[in-house]
C-alpha positions in Angstrom: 72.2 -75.1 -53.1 68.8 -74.6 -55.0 66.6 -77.9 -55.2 64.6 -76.9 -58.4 63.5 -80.9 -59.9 63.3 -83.4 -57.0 62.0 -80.9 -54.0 58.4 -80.4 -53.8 57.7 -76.6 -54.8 54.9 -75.1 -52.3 50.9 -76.5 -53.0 51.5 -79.6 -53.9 49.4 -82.5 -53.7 48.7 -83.7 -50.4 48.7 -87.6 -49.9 46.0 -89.2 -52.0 45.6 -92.5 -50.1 42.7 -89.9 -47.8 41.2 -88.5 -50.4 37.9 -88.6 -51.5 39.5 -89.6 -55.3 41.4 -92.6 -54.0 38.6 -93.6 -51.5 36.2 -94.1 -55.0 39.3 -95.3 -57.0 39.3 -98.3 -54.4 35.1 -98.8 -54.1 35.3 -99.1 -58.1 38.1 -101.2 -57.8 36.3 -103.7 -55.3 32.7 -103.1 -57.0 34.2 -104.5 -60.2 35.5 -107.4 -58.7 32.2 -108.1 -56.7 29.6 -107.1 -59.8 32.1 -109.7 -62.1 31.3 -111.9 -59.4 34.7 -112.9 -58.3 36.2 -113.7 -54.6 38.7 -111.9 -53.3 40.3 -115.5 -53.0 39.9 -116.3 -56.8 41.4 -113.0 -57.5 43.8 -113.5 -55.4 44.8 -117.0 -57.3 44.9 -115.0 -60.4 47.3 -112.4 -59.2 49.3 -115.0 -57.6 49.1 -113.3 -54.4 47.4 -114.1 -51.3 43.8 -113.4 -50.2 45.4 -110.4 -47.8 47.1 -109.0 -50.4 43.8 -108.0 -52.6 42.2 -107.2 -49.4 44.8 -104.8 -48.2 44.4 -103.3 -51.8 41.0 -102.9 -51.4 41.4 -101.0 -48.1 43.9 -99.2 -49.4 46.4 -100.0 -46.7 48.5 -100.9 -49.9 48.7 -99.0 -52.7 48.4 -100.1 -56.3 50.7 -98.2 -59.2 49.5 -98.2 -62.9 51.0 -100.9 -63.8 49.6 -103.2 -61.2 46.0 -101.8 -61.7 46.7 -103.3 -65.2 47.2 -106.6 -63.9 44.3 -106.5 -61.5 41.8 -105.4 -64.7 43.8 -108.4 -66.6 43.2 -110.8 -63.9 39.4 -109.6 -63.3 38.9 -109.5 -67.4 38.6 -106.1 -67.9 40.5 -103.8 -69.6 42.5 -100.7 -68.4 40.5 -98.5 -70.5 37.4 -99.2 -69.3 38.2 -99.5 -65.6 39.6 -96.0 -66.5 36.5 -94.6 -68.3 34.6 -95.8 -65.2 37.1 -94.4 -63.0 36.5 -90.9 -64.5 32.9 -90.7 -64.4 32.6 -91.4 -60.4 36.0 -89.3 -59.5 34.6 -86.1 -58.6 35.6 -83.5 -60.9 37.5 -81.1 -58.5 39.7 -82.2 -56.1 39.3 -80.7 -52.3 42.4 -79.5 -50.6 42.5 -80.2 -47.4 
């Protein structure tokens, strides 16, 4: 049996969570918080979450989907676009492979 939809074809995209992409996703992420000038605690209270939740975040030992970046620009009062707007002017424009 063929596995043509759900089997990843050859050169696909390694895991992110290494790459240099994710590691300046996550410094914008924190830098926003910081430069907004709000604790990992009182974002924390926002999010209803605990303090080790945002910091794991941060670190990237958990990762954040789409729709939970959303919430975090929410609770930090920023909006998706412009976290994204950020986010695509200190990506570097081509990825590495590794």
């Amino acid at each position: 049996m063929e596995c043509k939809l759900w089997c990843s074809p050859p050169n696909t995209m390694d895991k992110t969570i290494y790459s240099e992409r994710y590691q300046a996703f996550l410094h914008l992420l924190r830098s926003t918080r910081e430069s907004l000038g709000i604790s990992q605690t009182e974002l924390a209270t926002r999010l209803s979450e605990t303090q080790s939740f945002v910091s794991k975040c941060e670190r990237g030992e958990r990762r954040l989907d789409v729709a939970e970046l959303s919430i975090w620009c929410t609770a930090m009062g920023v909006s998706l676009s412009d976290f994204s707007a950020r986010l695509d002017k200190v990506l570097p424009k081509k990825p590495r492979r590794a």
